[in-house]
Backbone as a ProteinNet text record, in pm:
[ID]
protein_1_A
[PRIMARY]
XXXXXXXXXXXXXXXXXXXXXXXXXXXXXXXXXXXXXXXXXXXXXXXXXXXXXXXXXXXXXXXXXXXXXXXXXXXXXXXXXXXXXXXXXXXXXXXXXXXXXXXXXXXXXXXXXXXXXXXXXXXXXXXXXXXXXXXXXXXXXXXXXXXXXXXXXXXXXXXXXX
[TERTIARY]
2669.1	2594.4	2445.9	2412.2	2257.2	2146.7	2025	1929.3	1898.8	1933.5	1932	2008.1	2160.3	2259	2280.8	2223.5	2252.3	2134.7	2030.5	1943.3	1981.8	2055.1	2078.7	2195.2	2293.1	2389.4	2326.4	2256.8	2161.1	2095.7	2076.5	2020.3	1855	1780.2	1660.9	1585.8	1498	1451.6	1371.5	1316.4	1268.5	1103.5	1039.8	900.1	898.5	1044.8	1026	1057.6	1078.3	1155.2	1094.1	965.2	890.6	821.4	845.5	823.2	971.6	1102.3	1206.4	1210.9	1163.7	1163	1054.3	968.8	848.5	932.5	978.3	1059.9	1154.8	1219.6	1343.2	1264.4	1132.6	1083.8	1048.3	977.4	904.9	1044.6	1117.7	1246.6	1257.4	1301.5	1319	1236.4	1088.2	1010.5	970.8	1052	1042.1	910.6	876.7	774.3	814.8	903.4	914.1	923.3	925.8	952.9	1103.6	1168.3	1274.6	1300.6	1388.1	1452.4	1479	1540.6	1592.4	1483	1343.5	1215.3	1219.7	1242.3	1208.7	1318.8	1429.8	1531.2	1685.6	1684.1	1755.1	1883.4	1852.3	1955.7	2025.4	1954.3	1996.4	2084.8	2040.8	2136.7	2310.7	2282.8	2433.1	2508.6	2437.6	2435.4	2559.3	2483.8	2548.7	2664.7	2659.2	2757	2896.9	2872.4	2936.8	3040.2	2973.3	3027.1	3113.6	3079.4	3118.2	3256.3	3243	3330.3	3300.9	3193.4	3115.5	3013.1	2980.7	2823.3	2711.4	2625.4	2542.2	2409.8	2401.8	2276	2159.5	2078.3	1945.2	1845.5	1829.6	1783.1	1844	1870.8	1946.8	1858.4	1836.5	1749.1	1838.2	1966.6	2011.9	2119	2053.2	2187.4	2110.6	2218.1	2169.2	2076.5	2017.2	1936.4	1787	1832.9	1687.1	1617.1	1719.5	1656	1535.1	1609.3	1487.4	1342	1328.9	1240.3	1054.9	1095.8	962.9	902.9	1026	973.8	905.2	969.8	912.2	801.2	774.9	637.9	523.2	579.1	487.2	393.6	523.7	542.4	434.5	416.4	365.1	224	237.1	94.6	-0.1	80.2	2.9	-57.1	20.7	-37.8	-125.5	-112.2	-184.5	-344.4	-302.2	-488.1	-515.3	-477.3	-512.5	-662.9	-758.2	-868.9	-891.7	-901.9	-942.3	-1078.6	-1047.6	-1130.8	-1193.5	-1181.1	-1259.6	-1212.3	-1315.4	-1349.7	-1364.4	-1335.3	-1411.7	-1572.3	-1643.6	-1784.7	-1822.3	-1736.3	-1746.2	-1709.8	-1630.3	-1565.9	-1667.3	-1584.7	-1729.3	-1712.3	-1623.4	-1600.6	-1579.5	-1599.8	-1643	-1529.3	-1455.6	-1429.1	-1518	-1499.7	-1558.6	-1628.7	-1659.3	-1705.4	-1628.3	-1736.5	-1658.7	-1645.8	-1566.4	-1522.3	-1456.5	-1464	-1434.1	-1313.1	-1210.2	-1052.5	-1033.1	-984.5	-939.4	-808.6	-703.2	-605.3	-430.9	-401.2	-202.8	-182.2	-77.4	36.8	122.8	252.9	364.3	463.1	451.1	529.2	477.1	378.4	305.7	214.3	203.7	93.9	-38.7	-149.1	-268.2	-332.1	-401.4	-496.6	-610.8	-689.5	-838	-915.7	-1028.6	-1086.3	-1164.4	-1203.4	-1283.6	-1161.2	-1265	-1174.5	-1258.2	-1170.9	-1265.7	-1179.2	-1234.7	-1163.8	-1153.6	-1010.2	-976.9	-964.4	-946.1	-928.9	-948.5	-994.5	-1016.5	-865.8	-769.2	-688.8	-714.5	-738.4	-762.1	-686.5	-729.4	-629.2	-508.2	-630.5	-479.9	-417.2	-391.6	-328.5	-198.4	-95	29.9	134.9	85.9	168.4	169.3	86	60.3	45.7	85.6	114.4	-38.1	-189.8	-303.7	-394.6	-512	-628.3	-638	-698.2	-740.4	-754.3	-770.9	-833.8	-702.2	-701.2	-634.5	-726.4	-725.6	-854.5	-744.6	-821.4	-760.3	-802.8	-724	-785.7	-810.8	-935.3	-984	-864	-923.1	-785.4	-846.1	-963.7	-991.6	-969.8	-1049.2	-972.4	-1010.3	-1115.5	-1147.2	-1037.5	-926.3	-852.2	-727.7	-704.6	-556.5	-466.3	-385.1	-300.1	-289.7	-237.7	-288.8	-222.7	-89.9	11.1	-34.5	-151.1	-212.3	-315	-322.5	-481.5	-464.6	-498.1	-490.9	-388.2	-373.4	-260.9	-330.8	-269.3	-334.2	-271	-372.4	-301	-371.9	-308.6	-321.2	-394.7	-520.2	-594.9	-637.9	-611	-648.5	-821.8	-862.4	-993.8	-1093.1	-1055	-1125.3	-1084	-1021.8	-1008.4	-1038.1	-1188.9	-1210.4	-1387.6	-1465.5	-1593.8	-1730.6	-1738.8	-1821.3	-1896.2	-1923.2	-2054.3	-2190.2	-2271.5	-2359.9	-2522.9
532.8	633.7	610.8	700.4	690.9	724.3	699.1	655.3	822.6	931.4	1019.4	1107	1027.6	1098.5	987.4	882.7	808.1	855.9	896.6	978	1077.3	1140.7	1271.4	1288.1	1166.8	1084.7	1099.6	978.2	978.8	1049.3	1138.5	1294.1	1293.8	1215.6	1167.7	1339	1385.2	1514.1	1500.2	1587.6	1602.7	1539.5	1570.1	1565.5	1368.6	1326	1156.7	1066.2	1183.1	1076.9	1022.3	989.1	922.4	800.7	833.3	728.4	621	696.6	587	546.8	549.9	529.3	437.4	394	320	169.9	231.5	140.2	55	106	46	-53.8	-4.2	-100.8	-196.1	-161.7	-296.4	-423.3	-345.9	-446.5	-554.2	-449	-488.2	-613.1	-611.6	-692.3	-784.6	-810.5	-898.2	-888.4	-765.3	-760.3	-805.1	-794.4	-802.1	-694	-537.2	-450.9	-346.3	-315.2	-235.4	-115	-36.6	80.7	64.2	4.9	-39.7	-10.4	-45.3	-33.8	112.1	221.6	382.6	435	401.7	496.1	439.2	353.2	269.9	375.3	482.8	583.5	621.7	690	711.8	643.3	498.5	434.7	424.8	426.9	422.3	564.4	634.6	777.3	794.2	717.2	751.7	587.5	488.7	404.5	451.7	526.9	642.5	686.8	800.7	874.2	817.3	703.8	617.3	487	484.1	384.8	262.3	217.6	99.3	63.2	-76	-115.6	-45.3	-83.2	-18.9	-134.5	-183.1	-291.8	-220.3	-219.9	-93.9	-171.5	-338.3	-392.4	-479.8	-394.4	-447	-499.9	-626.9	-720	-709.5	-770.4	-773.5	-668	-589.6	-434.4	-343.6	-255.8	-132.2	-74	-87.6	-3.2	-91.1	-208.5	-246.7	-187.7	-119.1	-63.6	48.2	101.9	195.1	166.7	-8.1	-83	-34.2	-12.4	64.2	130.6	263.1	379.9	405.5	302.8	335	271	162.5	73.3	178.9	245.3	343.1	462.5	518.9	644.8	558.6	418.8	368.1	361.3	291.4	230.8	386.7	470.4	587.3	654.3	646.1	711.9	625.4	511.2	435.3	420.5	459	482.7	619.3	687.8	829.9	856.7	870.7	865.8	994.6	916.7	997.4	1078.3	1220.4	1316.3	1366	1352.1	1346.2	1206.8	1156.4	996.9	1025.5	943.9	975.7	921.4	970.6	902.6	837.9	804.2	631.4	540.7	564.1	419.8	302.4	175	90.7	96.9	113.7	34.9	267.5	225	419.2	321.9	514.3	494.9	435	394.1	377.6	196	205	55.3	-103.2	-195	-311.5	-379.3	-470.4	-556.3	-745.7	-813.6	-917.3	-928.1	-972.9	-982.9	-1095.2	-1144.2	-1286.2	-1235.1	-1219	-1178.6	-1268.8	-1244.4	-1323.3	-1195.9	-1182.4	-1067.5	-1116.7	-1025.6	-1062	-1128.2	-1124.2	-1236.9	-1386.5	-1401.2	-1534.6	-1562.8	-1475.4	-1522.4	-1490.7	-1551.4	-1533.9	-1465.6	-1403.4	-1300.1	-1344.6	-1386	-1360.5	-1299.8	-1235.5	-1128.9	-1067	-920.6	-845.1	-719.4	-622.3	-482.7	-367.6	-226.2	-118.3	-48.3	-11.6	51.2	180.8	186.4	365.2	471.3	415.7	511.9	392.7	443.4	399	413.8	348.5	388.9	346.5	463	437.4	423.7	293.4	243.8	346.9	497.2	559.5	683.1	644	711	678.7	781	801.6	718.1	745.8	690.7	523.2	480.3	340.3	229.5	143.7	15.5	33.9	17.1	-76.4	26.8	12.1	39.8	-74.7	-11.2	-105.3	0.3	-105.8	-42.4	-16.8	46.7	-7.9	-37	-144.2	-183	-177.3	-140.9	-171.4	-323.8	-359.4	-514.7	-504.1	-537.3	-602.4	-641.5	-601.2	-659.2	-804.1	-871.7	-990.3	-1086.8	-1229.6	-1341.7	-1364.8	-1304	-1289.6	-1268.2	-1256.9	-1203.8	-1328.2	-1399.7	-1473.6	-1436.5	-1478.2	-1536.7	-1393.8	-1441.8	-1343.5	-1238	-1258.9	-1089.2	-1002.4	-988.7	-924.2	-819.9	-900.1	-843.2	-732.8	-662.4	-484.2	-375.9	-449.1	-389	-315.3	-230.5	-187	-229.8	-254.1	-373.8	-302	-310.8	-320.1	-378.7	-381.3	-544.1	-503.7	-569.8	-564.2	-557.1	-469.3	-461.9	-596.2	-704.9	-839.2	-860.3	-834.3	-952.9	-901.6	-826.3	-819.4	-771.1	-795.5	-766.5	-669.9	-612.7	-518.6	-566.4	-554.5	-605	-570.8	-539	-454.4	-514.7
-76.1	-148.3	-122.2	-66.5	-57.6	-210.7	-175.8	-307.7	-383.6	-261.9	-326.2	-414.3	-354.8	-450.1	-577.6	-564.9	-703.8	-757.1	-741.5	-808.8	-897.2	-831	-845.2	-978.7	-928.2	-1013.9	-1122.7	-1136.7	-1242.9	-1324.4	-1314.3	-1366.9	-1369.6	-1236.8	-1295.4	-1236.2	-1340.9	-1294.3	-1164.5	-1148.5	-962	-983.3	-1073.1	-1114.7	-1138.7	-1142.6	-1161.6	-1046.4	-933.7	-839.3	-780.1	-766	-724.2	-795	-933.6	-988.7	-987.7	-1038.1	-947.8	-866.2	-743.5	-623.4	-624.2	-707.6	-741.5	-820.4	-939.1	-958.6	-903	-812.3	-765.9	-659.8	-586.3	-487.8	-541.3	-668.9	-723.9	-790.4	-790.5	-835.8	-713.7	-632.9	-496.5	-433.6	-485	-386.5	-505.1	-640.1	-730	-808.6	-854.7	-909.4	-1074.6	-1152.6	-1223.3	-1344.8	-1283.5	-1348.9	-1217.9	-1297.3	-1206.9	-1251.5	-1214.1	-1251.3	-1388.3	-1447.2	-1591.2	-1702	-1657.2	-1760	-1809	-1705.3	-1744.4	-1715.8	-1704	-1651.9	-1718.8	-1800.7	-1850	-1881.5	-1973.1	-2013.7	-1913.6	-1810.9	-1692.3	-1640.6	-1610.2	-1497.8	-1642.6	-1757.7	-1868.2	-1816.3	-1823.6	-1781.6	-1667.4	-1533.1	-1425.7	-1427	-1489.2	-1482.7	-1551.9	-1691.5	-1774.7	-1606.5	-1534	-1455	-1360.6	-1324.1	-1208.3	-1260	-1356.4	-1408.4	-1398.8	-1434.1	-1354	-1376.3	-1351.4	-1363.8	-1253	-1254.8	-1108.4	-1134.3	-1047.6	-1052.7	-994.9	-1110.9	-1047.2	-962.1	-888.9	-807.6	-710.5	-616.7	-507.9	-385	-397.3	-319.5	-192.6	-215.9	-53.1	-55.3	11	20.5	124.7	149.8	267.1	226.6	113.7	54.2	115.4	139.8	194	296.4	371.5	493.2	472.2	347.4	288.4	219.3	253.5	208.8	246	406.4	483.2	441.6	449	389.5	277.2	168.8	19	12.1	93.9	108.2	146.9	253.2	266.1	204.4	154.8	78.7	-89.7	-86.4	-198.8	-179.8	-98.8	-67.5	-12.1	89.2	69.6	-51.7	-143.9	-268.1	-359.3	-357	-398.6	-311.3	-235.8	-118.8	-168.8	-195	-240.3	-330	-241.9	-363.6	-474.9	-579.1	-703.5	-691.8	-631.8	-636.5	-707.9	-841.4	-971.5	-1074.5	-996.5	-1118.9	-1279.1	-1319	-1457.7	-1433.7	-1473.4	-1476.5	-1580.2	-1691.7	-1772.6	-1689.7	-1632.6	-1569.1	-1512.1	-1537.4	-1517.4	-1324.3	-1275.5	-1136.7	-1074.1	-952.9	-905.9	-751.3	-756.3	-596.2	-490.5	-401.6	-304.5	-285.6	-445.6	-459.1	-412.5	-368.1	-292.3	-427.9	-439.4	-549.3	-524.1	-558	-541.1	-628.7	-574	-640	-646.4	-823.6	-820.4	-952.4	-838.7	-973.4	-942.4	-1057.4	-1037.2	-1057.4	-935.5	-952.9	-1027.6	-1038.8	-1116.5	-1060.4	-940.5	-829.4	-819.8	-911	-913.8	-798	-744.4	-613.8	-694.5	-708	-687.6	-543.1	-566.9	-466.5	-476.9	-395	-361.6	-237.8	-272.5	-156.2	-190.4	-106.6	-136.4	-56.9	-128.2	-118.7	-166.4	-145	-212	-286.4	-386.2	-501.2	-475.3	-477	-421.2	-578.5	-677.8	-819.9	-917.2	-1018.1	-1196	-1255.8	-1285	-1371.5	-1568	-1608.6	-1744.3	-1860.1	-1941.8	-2032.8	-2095.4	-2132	-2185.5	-2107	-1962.7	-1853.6	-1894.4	-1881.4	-1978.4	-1847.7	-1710.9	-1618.2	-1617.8	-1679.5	-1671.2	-1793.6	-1800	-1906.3	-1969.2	-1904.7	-1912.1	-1799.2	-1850.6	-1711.1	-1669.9	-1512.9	-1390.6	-1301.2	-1189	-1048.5	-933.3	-875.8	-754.3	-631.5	-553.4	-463.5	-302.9	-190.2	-116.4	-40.1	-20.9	47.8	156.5	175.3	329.2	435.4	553.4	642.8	722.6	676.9	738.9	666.7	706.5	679.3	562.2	447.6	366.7	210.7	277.7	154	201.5	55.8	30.5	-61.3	-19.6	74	178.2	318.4	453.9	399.1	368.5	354.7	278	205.9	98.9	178.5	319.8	368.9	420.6	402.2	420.1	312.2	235.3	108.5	-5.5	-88.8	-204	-325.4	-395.5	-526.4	-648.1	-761.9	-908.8	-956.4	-978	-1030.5	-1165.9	-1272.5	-1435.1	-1406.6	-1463.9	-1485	-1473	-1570.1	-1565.8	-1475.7	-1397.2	-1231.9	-1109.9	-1129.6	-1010.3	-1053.8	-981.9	-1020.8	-910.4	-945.1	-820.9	-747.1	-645.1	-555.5	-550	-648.3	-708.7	-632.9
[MASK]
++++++++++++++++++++++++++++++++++++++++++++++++++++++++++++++++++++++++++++++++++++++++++++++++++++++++++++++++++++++++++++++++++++++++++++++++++++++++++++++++++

C-alpha cells in the first residue's frame, strides 16, 4: 500500500496532506514527533478498517524509499521566503544569524545561516515561535550533515549578525 492510499485510508483531508507527510518524515528521521501527534484518530480510524495495528513510523520499510522525496518536498518549503514578514519580529528574512541549538535528535548545531521566515509564537501550524535559518554550506556549520540544510531554531538559539 502506498503513502497515498493509507492516506486516503485514513481519511486525512487534502488541505493536511502535507502536513502528514511532514509528520511521518520527521518520525522517520527520529525527530521525536510522528504521525501519532496530529493524526492519532485517524491512524484508530484506518486500523478500525484494516483489522489491525498500523505503525505510523516506519524507519525500516519500503516506505523509506519515499525518504528523498519528502526531504525535498520539506526542505523546499521550508526555504520558502516569507513575503510579508511581520515587521515586529525581532530577526527579518534575509538576515545572517549565528546558530547554537539541540535538535530533537540530540545533535547540537553550530554555524551561521540566513533566516528564510519569522515563525510566530501564536502561528496555529506550530508548537512555539522561531526562525527557520538556512545553513551555510561551508565548514562553518557542525556537525557537517547540517551544512546546507534548513532547520527550526527556537528563537534564543540563534542571534543576528548586526
Amino acid at each position: 500500500m502506498g503513502v497515498g492510499e493509507m492516506f486516503c485510508l485514513m481519511e486525512i483531508p487534502e488541505g493536511r496532506l502535507a502536513d502528514a507527510l511532514y509528520f511521518v518524515l520527521m518520525g522517520c528521521r527520529g525527530h521525536g514527533i510522528g504521525l501519532a501527534d496530529d493524526f492519532a484518530p485517524n491512524i484508530e480510524d484506518a486500523e478500525g478498517r484494516l483489522g489491525g495495528g498500523i505503525d505510523p513510523s516506519p524507519f525500516c520499510d519500503d516506505f523509506m524509499d519515499f525518504y528523498g522525496l519528502a526531504s525535498e518536498v520539506v526542505d523546499t518549503e521550508a526555504r520558502r521566503t516569507d513575503n510579508d514578514p511581520d515587521p515586529d519580529s525581532p530577526i527579518r528574512p534575509g538576515d545572517r544569524v549565528q546558530v547554537s541549538t539541540r535538535l530533537p535528535t540530540g545533535d547540537r548545531v553550530t554555524g551561521t545561516g540566513t533566516v528564510v521566515r519569522w515563525i510566530a509564537d501564536d502561528d496555529t501550524l506550530n508548537a512555539g515561535g522561531g526562525v527557520v535559518v538556512a545553513m551555510d554550506d561551508g565548514e562553518h556549520v557542525e556537525p557537517s550533515c547540517y551544512r546546507g540544510t534548513a532547520l527550526f531554531v527556537p528563537p534564543g538559539e540563534c542571534e543576528a549578525d548586526r
